[in-house]
C-alpha positions as CSV (number, residue, x, y, z in Angstrom):
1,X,73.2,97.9,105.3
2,X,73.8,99.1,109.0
3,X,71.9,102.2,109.9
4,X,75.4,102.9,111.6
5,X,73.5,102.0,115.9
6,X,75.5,99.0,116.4
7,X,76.6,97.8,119.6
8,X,80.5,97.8,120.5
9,X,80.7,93.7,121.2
10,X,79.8,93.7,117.9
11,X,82.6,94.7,116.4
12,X,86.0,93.8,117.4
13,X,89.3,95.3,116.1
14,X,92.2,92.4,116.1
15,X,95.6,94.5,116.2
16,X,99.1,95.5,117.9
17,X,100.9,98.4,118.6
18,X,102.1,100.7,117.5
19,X,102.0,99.1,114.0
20,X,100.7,101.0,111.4
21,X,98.2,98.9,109.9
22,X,96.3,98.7,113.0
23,X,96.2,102.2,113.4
24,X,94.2,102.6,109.5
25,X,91.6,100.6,110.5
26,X,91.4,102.1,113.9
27,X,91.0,106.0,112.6
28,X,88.7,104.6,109.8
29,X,86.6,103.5,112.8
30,X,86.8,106.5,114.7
31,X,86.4,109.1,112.0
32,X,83.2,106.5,111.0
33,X,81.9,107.0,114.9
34,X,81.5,103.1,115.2
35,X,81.9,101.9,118.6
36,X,84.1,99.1,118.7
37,X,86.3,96.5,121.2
38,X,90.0,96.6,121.1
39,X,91.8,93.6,121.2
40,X,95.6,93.4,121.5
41,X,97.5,90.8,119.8
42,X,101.4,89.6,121.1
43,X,102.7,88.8,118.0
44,X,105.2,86.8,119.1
45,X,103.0,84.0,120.5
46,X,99.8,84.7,118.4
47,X,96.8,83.0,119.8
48,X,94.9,80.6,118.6
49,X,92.0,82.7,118.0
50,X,94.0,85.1,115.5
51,X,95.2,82.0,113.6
52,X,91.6,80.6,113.4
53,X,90.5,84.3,111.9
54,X,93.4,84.9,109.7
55,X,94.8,81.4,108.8
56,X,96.4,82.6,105.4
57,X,98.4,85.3,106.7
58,X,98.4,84.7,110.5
59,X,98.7,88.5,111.2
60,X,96.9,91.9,112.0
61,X,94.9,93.5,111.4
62,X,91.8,91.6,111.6
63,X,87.6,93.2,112.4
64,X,85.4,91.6,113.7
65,X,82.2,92.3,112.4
66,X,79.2,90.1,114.1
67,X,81.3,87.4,114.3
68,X,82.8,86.9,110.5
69,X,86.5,88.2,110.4
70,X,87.8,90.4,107.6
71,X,91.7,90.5,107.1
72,X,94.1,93.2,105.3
73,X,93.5,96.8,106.6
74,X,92.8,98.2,103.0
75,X,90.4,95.7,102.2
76,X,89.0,96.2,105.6
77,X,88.6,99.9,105.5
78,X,86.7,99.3,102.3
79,X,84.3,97.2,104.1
80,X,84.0,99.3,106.9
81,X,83.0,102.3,103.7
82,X,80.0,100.0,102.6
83,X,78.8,98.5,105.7
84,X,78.9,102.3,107.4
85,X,78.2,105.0,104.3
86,X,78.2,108.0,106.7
87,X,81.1,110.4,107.0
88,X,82.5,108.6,103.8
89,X,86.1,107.9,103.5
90,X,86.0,107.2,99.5
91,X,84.3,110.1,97.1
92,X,81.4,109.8,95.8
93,X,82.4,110.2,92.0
94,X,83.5,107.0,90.2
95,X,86.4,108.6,88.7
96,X,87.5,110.0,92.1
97,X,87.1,106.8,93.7
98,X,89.2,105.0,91.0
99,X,91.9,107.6,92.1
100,X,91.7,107.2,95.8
101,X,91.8,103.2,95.0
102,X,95.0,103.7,93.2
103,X,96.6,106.0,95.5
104,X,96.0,103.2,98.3
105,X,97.4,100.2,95.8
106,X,100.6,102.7,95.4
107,X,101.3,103.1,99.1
108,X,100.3,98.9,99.5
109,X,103.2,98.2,96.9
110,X,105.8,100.4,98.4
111,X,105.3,100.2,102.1
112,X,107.3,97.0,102.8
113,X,110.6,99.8,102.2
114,X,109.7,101.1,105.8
115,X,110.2,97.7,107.2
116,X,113.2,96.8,105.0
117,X,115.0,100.7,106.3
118,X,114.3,99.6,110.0
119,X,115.6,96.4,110.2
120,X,118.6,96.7,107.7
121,X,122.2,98.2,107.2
122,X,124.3,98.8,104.3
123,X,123.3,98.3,100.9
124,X,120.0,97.0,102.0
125,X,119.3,100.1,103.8
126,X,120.2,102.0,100.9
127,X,117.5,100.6,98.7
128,X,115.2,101.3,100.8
129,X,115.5,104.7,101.7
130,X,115.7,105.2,98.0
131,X,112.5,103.6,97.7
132,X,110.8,105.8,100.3
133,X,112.4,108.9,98.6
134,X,110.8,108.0,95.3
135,X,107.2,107.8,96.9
136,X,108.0,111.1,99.0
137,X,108.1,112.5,95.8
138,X,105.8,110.9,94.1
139,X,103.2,111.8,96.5
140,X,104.5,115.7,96.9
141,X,104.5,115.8,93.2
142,X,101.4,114.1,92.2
143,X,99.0,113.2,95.0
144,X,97.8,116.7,96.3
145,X,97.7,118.9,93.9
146,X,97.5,121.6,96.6
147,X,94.0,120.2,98.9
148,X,94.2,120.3,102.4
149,X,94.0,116.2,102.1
150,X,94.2,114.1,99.0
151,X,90.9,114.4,98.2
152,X,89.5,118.2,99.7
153,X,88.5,119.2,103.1
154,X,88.3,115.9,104.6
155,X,90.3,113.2,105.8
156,X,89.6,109.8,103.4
157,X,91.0,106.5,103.1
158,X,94.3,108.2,100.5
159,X,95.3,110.1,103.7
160,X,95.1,107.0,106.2
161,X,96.8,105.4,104.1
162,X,99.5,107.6,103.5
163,X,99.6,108.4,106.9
164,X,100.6,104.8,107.9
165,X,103.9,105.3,105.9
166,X,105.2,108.5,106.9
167,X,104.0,109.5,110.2
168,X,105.8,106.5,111.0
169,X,108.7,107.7,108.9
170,X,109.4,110.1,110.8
171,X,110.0,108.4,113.9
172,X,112.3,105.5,112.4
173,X,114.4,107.7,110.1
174,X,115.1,109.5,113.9
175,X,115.6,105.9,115.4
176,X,118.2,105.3,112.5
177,X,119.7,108.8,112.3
178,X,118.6,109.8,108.8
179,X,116.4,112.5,107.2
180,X,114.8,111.6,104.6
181,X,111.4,113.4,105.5
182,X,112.2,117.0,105.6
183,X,109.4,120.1,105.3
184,X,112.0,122.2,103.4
185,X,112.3,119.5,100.7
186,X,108.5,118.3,100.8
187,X,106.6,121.5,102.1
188,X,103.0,120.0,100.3
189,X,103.5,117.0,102.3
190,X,105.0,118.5,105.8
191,X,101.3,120.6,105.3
192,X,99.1,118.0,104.7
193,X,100.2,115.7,107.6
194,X,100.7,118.6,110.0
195,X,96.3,118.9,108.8
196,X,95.8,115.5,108.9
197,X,97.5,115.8,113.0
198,X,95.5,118.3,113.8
199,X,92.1,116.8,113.1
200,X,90.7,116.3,116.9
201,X,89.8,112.6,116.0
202,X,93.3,111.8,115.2
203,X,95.0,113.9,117.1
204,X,93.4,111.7,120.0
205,X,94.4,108.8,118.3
206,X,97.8,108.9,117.6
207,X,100.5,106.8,118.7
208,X,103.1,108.8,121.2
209,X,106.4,110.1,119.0
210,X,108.6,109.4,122.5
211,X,106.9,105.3,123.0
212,X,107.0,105.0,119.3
213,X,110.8,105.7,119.1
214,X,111.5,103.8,122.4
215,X,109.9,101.1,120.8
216,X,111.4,101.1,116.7
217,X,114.9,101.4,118.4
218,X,114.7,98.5,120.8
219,X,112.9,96.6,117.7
220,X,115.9,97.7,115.5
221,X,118.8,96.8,118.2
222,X,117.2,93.3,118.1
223,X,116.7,93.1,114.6
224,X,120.7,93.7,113.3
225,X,121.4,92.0,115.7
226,X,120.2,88.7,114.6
227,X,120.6,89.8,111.2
């Protein structure tokens, strides 16, 4: 187990932006303190060395930890928890950290409805706004049970994950033209992520709303398009 003085060549975060998943692992490695390399990945001709660390999948995230890759940013964040214990992402009870574990599995299951509402129309689009309604509400309904994050006073691994579906929400339902995210309608949620902004070692590392939208809406142009 690390004593948490590692050196920054030592580990290596794999990514792209402004996805999402890169952005987990990042905050999880900020909020840890663990120095660390950024490397950024072009999707669209993926290098050799991403494909030699992530053969199965062939996408990002991937860390880089002395070497030895680790792939999937939930199951990296996890790793990142039990290599570096201090300022803990998971609780420390065992019932907690069941809840916290299915919290993350929930948002895992339903994310792929962010993708499927930026790069669809009609019908399709339909479904998946529907979807992200349904864990909108879910989460307002079940998931804070009034806590200024999911799990007290701190940011854990519920909020990051969370986080990666509707900060992000909020900038494609602009890009498409639909409101689906509203304070008025989901005033538990609107206060938790306004917390979770405000937290000075994410509010430093946040993607930037206008390059964010710039980017979803020239992604979604090319996306119908070839539909």
């Amino acid at each position: 187990m690390s004593d948490g003085s590692i050196m920054a060549d030592e580990v290596k975060l794999h990514g792209t932006w402004p996805s999402p998943f890169s952005y987990r692992v990042l905050w999880a490695l900020k909020l840890k303190g663990i120095p660390f390399e950024y490397v950024e990945e072009d999707l669209a001709n993926k290098r050799a060395l991403l494909l030699q660390y992530n053969p199965v999948h062939k996408k990002i995230p991937v860390l880089v930890h002395r070497g030895k890759p680790i792939c999937e940013s939930a199951v990296i964040i996890e790793y990142i928890e039990e290599i570096w214990p201090q300022n803990p992402l998971l609780p420390t009870d065992p019932y907690d950290r069941a809840q916290a574990r299915f919290w993350v599995k929930f948002v895992e299951d339903k994310s792929p409805a962010l993708g499927k509402m930026l790069r669809s129309t009609g019908q399709e689009q339909e479904k998946a706004m529907k979807e992200l309604l349904e864990i909108l509400e879910t989460a307002e309904q079940q998931g804070l049970g009034g806590q200024k994050f999911f799990h007290g006073d701190k940011v854990g691994i519920v909020d990051i994950a969370f986080v990666s579906i509707f900060y992000w929400l909020e900038v494609i339902q602009d890009v498409i033209g639909v409101k689906l995210y509203e304070p008025h309608k989901f005033p538990g949620l609107h206060s938790w992520i306004e917390n979770f902004k405000k937290v000075p070692i994410i509010q430093e590392n946040l993607p930037n709303y206008d390059d964010m939208f710039a980017h979803y809406k020239a992604r979604r142009e090319k996306l119908v398009a070839s539909a």
